[in-house]
C-alpha positions in Angstrom: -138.5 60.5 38.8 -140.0 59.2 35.7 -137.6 57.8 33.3 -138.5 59.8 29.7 -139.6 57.5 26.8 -136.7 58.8 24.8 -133.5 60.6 25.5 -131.3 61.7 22.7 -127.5 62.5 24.6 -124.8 64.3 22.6 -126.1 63.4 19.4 -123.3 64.4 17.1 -123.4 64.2 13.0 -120.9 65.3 10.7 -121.2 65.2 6.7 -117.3 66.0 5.5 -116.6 69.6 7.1 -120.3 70.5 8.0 -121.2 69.8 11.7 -125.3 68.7 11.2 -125.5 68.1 15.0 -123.4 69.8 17.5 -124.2 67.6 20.5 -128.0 67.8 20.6 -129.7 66.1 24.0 -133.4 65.6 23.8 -135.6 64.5 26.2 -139.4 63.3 25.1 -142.2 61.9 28.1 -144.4 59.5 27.3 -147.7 60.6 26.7 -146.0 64.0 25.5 -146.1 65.9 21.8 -143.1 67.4 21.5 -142.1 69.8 18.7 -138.9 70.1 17.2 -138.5 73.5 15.2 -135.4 75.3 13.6 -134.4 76.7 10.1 -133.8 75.3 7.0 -130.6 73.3 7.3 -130.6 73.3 12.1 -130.3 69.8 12.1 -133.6 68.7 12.7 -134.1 66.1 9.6 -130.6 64.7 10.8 -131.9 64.5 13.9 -135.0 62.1 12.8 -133.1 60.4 10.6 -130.8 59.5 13.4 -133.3 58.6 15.9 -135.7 56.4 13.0 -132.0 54.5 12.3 -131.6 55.6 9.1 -128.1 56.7 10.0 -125.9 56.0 12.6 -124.6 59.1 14.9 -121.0 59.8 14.7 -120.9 60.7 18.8 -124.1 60.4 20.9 -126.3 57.3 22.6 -130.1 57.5 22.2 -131.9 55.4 25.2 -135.5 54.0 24.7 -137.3 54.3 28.4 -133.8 54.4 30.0 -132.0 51.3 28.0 -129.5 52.5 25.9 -130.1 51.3 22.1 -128.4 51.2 19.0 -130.1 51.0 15.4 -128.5 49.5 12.4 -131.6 50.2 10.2 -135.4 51.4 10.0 -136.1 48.2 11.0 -134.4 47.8 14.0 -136.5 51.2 15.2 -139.9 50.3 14.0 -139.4 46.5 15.9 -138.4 48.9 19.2 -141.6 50.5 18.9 -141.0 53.4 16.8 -142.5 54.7 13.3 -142.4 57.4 11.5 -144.9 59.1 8.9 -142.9 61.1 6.5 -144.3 64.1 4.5 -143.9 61.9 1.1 -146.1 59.4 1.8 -144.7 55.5 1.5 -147.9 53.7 0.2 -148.7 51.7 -3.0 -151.0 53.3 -4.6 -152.2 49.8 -6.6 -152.8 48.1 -3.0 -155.6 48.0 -0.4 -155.7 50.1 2.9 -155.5 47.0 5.1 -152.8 45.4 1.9 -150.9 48.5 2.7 -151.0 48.4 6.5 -150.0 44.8 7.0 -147.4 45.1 4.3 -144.5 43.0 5.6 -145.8 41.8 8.9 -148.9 40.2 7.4 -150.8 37.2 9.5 -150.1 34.1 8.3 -152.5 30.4 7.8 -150.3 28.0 7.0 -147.9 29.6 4.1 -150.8 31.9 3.0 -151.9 35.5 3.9 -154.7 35.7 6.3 -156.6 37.7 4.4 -159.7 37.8 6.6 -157.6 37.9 10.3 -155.6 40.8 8.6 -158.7 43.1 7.5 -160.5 42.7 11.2 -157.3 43.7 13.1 -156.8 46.8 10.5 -160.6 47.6 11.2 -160.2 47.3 14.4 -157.0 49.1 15.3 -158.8 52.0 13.0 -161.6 52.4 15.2 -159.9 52.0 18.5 -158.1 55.0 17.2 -160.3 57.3 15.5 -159.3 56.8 12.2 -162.0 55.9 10.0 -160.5 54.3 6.8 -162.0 51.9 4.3 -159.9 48.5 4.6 -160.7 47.3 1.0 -160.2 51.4 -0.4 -157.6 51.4 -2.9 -155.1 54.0 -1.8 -154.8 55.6 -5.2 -158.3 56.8 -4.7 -157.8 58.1 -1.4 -157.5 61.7 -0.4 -154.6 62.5 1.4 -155.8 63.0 4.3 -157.3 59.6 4.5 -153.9 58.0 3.0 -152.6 60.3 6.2 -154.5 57.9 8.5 -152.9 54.9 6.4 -149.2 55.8 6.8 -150.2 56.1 11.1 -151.9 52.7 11.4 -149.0 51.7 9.4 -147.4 52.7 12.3 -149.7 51.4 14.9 -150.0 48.2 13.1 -146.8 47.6 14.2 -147.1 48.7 17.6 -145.1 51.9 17.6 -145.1 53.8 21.6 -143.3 56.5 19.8 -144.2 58.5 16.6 -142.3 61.1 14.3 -144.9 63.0 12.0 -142.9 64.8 9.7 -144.7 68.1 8.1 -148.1 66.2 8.9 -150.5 69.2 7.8 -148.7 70.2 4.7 -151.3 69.0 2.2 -154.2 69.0 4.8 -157.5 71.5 4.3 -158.2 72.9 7.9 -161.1 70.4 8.5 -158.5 67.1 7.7 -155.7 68.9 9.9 -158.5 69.1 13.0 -158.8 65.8 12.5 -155.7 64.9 12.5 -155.1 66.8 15.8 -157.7 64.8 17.5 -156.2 62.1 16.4 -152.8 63.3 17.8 -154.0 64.2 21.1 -156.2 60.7 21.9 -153.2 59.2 20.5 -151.3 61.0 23.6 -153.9 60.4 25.9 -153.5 56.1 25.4 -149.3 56.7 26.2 -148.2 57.5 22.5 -145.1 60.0 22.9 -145.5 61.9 19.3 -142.7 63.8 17.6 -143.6 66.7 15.4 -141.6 68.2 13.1 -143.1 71.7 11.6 -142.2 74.7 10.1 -146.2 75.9 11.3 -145.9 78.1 14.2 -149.6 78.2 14.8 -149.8 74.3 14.9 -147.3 73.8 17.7 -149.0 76.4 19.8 -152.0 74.6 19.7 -151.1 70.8 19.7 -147.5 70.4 21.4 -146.5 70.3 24.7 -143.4 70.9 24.5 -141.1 72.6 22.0 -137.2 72.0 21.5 -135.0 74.4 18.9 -132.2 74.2 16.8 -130.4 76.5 15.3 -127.0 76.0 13.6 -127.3 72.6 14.6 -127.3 73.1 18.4 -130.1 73.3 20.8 -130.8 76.7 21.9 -134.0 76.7 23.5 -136.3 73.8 24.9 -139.7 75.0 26.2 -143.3 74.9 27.7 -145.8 75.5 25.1 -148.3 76.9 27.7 -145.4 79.2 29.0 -144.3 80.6 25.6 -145.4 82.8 22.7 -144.7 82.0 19.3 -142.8 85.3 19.2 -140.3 83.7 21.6 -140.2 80.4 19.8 -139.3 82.5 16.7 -136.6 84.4 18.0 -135.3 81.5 19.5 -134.9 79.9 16.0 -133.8 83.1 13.7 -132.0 85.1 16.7 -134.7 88.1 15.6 -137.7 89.4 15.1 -140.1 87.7 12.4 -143.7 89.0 11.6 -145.5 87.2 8.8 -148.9 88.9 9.8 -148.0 92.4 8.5 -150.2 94.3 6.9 -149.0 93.9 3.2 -151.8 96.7 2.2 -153.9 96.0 -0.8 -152.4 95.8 -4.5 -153.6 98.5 -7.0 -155.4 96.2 -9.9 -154.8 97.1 -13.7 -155.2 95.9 -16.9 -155.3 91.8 -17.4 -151.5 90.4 -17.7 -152.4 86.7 -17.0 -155.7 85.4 -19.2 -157.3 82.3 -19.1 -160.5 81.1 -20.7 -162.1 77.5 -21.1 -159.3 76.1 -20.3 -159.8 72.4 -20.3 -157.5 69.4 -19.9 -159.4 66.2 -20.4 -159.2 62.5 -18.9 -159.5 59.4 -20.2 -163.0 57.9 -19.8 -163.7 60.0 -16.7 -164.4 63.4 -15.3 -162.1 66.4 -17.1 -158.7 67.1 -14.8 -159.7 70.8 -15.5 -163.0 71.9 -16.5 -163.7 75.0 -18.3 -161.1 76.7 -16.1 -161.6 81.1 -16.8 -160.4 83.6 -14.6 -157.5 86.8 -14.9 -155.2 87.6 -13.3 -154.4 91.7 -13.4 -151.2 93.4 -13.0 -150.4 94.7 -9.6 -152.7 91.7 -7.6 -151.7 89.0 -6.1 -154.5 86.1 -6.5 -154.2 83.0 -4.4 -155.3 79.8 -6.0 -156.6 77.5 -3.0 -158.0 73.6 -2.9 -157.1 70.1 -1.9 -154.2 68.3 -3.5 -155.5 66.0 -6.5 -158.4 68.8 -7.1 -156.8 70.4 -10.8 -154.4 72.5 -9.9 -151.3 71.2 -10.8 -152.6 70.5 -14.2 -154.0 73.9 -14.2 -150.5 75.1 -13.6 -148.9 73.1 -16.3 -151.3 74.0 -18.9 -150.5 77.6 -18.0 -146.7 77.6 -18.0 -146.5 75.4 -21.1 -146.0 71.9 -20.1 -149.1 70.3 -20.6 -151.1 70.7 -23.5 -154.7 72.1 -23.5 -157.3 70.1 -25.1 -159.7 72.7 -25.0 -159.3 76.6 -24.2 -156.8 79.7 -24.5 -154.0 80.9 -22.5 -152.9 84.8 -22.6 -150.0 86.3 -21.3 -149.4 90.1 -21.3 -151.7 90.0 -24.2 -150.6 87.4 -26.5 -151.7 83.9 -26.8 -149.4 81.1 -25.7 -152.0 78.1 -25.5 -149.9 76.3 -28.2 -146.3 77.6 -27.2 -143.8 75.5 -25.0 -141.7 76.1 -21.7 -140.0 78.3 -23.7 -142.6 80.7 -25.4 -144.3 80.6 -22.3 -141.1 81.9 -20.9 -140.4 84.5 -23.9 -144.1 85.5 -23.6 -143.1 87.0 -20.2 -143.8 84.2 -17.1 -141.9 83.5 -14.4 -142.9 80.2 -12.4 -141.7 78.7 -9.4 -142.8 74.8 -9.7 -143.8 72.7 -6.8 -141.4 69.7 -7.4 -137.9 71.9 -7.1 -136.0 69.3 -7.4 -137.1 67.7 -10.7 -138.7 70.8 -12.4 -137.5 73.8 -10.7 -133.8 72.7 -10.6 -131.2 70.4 -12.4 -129.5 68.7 -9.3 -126.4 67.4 -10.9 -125.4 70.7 -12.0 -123.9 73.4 -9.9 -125.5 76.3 -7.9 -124.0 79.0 -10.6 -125.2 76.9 -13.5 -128.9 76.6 -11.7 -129.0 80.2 -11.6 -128.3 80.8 -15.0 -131.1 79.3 -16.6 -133.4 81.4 -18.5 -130.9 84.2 -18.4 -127.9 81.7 -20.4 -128.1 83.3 -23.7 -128.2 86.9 -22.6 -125.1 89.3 -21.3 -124.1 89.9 -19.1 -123.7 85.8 -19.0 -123.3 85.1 -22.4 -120.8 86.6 -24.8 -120.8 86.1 -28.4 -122.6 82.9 -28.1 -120.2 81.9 -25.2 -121.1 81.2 -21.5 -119.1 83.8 -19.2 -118.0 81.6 -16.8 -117.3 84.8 -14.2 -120.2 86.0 -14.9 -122.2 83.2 -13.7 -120.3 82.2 -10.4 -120.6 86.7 -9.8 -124.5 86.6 -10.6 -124.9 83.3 -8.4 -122.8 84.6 -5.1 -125.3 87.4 -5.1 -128.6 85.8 -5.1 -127.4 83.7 -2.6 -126.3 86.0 -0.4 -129.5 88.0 -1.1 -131.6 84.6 -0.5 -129.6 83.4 2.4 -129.3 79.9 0.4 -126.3 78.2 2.6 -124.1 76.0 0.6 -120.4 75.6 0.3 -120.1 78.1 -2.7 -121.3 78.4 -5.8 -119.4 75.5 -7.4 -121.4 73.1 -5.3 -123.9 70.6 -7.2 -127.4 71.6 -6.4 -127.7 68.3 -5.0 -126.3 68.8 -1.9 -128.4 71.2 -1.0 -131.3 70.9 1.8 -134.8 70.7 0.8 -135.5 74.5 1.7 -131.8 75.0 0.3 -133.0 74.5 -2.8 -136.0 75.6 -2.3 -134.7 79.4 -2.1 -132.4 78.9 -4.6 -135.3 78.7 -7.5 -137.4 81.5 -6.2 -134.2 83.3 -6.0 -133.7 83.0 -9.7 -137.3 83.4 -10.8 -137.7 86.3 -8.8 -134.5 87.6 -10.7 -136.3 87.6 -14.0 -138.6 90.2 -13.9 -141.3 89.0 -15.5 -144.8 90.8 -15.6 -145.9 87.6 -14.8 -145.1 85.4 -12.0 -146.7 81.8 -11.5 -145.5 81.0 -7.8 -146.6 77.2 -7.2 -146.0 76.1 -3.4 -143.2 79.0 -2.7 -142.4 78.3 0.9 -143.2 74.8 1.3 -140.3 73.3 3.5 -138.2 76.7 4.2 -138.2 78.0 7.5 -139.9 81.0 9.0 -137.3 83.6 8.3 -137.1 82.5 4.7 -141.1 82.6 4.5 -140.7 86.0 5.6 -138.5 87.1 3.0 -140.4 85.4 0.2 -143.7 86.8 1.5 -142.1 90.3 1.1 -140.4 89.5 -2.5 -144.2 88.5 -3.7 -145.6 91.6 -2.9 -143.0 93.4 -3.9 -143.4 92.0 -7.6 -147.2 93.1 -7.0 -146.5 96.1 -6.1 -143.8 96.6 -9.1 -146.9 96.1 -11.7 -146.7 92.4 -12.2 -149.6 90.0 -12.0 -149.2 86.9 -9.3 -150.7 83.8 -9.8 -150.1 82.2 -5.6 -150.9 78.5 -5.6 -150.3 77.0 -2.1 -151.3 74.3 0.4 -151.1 76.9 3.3 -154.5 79.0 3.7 -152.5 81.2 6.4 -150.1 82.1 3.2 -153.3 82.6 0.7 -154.9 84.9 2.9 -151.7 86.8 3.7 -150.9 87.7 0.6 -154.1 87.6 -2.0 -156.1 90.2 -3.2 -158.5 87.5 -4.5 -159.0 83.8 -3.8 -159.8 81.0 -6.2 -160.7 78.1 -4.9 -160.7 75.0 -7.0 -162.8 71.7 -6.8 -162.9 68.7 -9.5 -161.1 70.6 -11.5 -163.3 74.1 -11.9 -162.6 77.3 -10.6 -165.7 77.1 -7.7 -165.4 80.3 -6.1 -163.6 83.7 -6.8 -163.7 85.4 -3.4 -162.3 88.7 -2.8 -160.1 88.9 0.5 -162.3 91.1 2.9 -165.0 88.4 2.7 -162.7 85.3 2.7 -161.8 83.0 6.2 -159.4 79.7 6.8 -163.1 78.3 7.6 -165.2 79.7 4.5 -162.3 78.5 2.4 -162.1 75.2 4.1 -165.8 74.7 3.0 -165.4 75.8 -0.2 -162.4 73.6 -1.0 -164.3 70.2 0.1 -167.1 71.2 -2.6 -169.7 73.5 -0.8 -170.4 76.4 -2.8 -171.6 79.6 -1.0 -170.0 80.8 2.0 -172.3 83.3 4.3 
């Protein structure tokens, strides 16, 4: 009987009165690549955290190729072999490729870095692997899925049998993430045991080999990739019936709600972050705003909701012009936005959850009074949305901080969805919430298109874009490249079109 390359046994992890894993046993081959899939808030990150040492387990014993082991640190895991590549990527941006890679296990002459011994290994070790990488490239100017390749011969550098790739394709066009599946599978084919954490249904049917569930922090299901159905694996995690490829029918365009012409937001001394950007965006359509991280659009996005300043250009919104107004105009003008970074835009974590759900509706009844915050009124209008949302937390006292990633997540679309707005800037919506959650949100965006309002979708997820859009922008060095309507548009076409080709047959 072969002896697995790493057994999780009763893993058990409590935070106060919340149980984050309820014995969880895991068994992972060598060789193997080996989902693990579950809602927001299963267990799984626990799990990973657990297994990389960057907690201990309150119960449980985790056994590397049958020898029990015990981690006091990240360190102690990475010197038994394993590494992890985390969906924030931990790279200096300042540094060299082969600086970053050799980063605290550098070779040594004497008392002084190796500097020439230390770029032919890093060299090497990326062309034994299929990872073609510059090793004098500063990382800053790498794209991310070349800094991708960094963070795994990070890894490799440092001889890890066993890797944990958390969220790997988030940010990837469909070209990088092929690559990165080659990668994956050649990386299984020298003995590599890979662990892949993924809300992307799709991804695990066509990578893994394996797939293990949680769900309210238990495993419930551990199966066969080749003998399942993603149906199955999604019932397995929610307890029901999920379909995100519904057809949402097509929206019924009208007048312009959301105008933007010329916009431009310079540099200094290079290449404008956005360049002459002009489109519309019309009530009752949902248009999708595709193209790789680093490409314009979040500057694009905070020029439009009023926190960045345009150099050149107007904004319009429902008809009058905001390109000079703040947040707050912006907001009065009629705009709704859910912001990628929840946790330092979209949310204020030291607050609590009623407080978060408040803002933007604070000076209004029914939540204020005379000038006065109605304390009632608040906690009443915050149990709602979240049991509307599904958003677990304690109650509505507790600081937004403790709250998961897709936690919080749901708990600012849940309030910007509350406002009504005729127009609705959604930036990265689902990223990090699970499938049920996606599900809901998906349904939520049309249903604001299909109340009148004008939806501006900017997301990393061409399966989300092409779900929901009625047109697709795609966006490259910081202009608007194509404007494709749905019928004609592909993950492929728009692939293309994101790394800078511009026609599509």
């Amino acid at each position: 009987m072969t002896i697995p390359e790493l057994e999780a046994i009763g893993i058990v992890k409590r935070y106060g009165a919340v149980l984050a894993n309820d014995h969880i046993d895991l068994s992972v081959e060598s060789g193997e690549i080996h989902a693990v899939m579950g809602e927001n808030g299963a267990g799984k990150s626990t799990l990973m955290s657990i297994l990389y040492g960057l907690q201990p387990p309150d119960e449980g014993r985790i056994l590397l190729r049958g020898v029990e082991t015990r981690f006091g640190s990240a360190l102690d895991a990475i010197a038994a072999g394993m590494g992890m590549v985390h969906q924030a990527f931990k790279l200096f941006a300042s540094l060299t490729v082969w600086e970053n890679i050799v980063f605290g296990a550098e070779p040594a002459r004497t008392v002084f870095i190796d500097r020439g011994k230390a770029r032919r290994e890093v060299a090497e070790l990326a062309a034994r692997h299929g990872l073609g990488v510059d090793p004098d490239a500063k990382v800053g100017a790498l794209s991310v899925g070349v800094r991708q390749r960094v963070e795994i011969l990070k890894a490799l550098y440092r001889r890890a049998r066993i890797l944990i790739l958390d969220e790997p394709t988030a940010v990837l066009t469909p070209q990088e993430r092929d690559g990165l599946f080659a990668v994956m599978r050649r990386l299984a084919a020298d003995g590599r045991t890979i662990l892949l954490v993924t809300h992307k249904l799709n991804e695990v049917m066509a990578i893994t080999d394996r797939v293990t569930v949680l769900r309210d922090a238990k495993v419930v299901a551990r199966m066969k990739t080749r003998e399942t159905t993603a149906g199955e694996i999604i019932r397995a995690m929610t307890g029901r019936n999920v379909d995100l490829q519904n057809d949402r029918g097509a929206g019924a365009p009208g007048a312009p709600l959301l105008e933007v012409a010329s916009l431009t937001i310079g540099s200094p001394g290079g290449r404008p972050l956005v360049d002459g950007a002009a489109f519309a965006v019309r009530a009752g359509e949902i248009v999708g705003l595709a193209g790789v991280a680093g490409n314009g659009q979040n500057e694009l996005v905070e020029a439009l909701v009023g926190l960045r300043r345009l150099d050149a250009g107007e904004v319009r919104i429902a008809g009058a012009s905001v390109g000079e107004a703040d947040v707050a105009g912006h907001r009065a003008a009629g705009l709704a936005y859910i912001p990628e970074d929840r946790a330092s835009v979209g949310a204020a974590l030291g607050a609590d959850a009623a407080d978060n759900f408040a803002m933007g509706f604070q000076r209004d009844p029914p939540l204020s009074r005379s000038g006065w915050l109605d304390p009632g009124a608040m906690a009443a209008r915050a149990r709602a949305l979240i049991d509307k949302f599904g958003v677990r937390i304690a109650s509505e006292h507790a600081l937004a901080s403790s709250l998961s990633g897709g936690n919080l997540q749901k708990m600012v679309v849940a309030r910007e969805l509350s406002h009504a707005a005729p127009v609705l800037v959604a930036e990265q919506p689902t990223r990090g919430v699970d499938i049920g959650a996606t599900e809901f949100i998906h349904g939520q965006l049309v249903a604001e298109r299909d109340k009148g309002h004008a939806v501006l979708l900017v997301s990393a997820e061409l399966s989300e874009i092409l779900a929901l859009s009625d047109r697709i922008l795609v966006m490259y060095e910081g202009r608007i490249l194509a404007d494709v309507p749905r019928a004609r548009a592909s993950e492929e076409a728009l692939g293309l079109l994101m790394a800078g080709r511009t026609a599509i047959s």
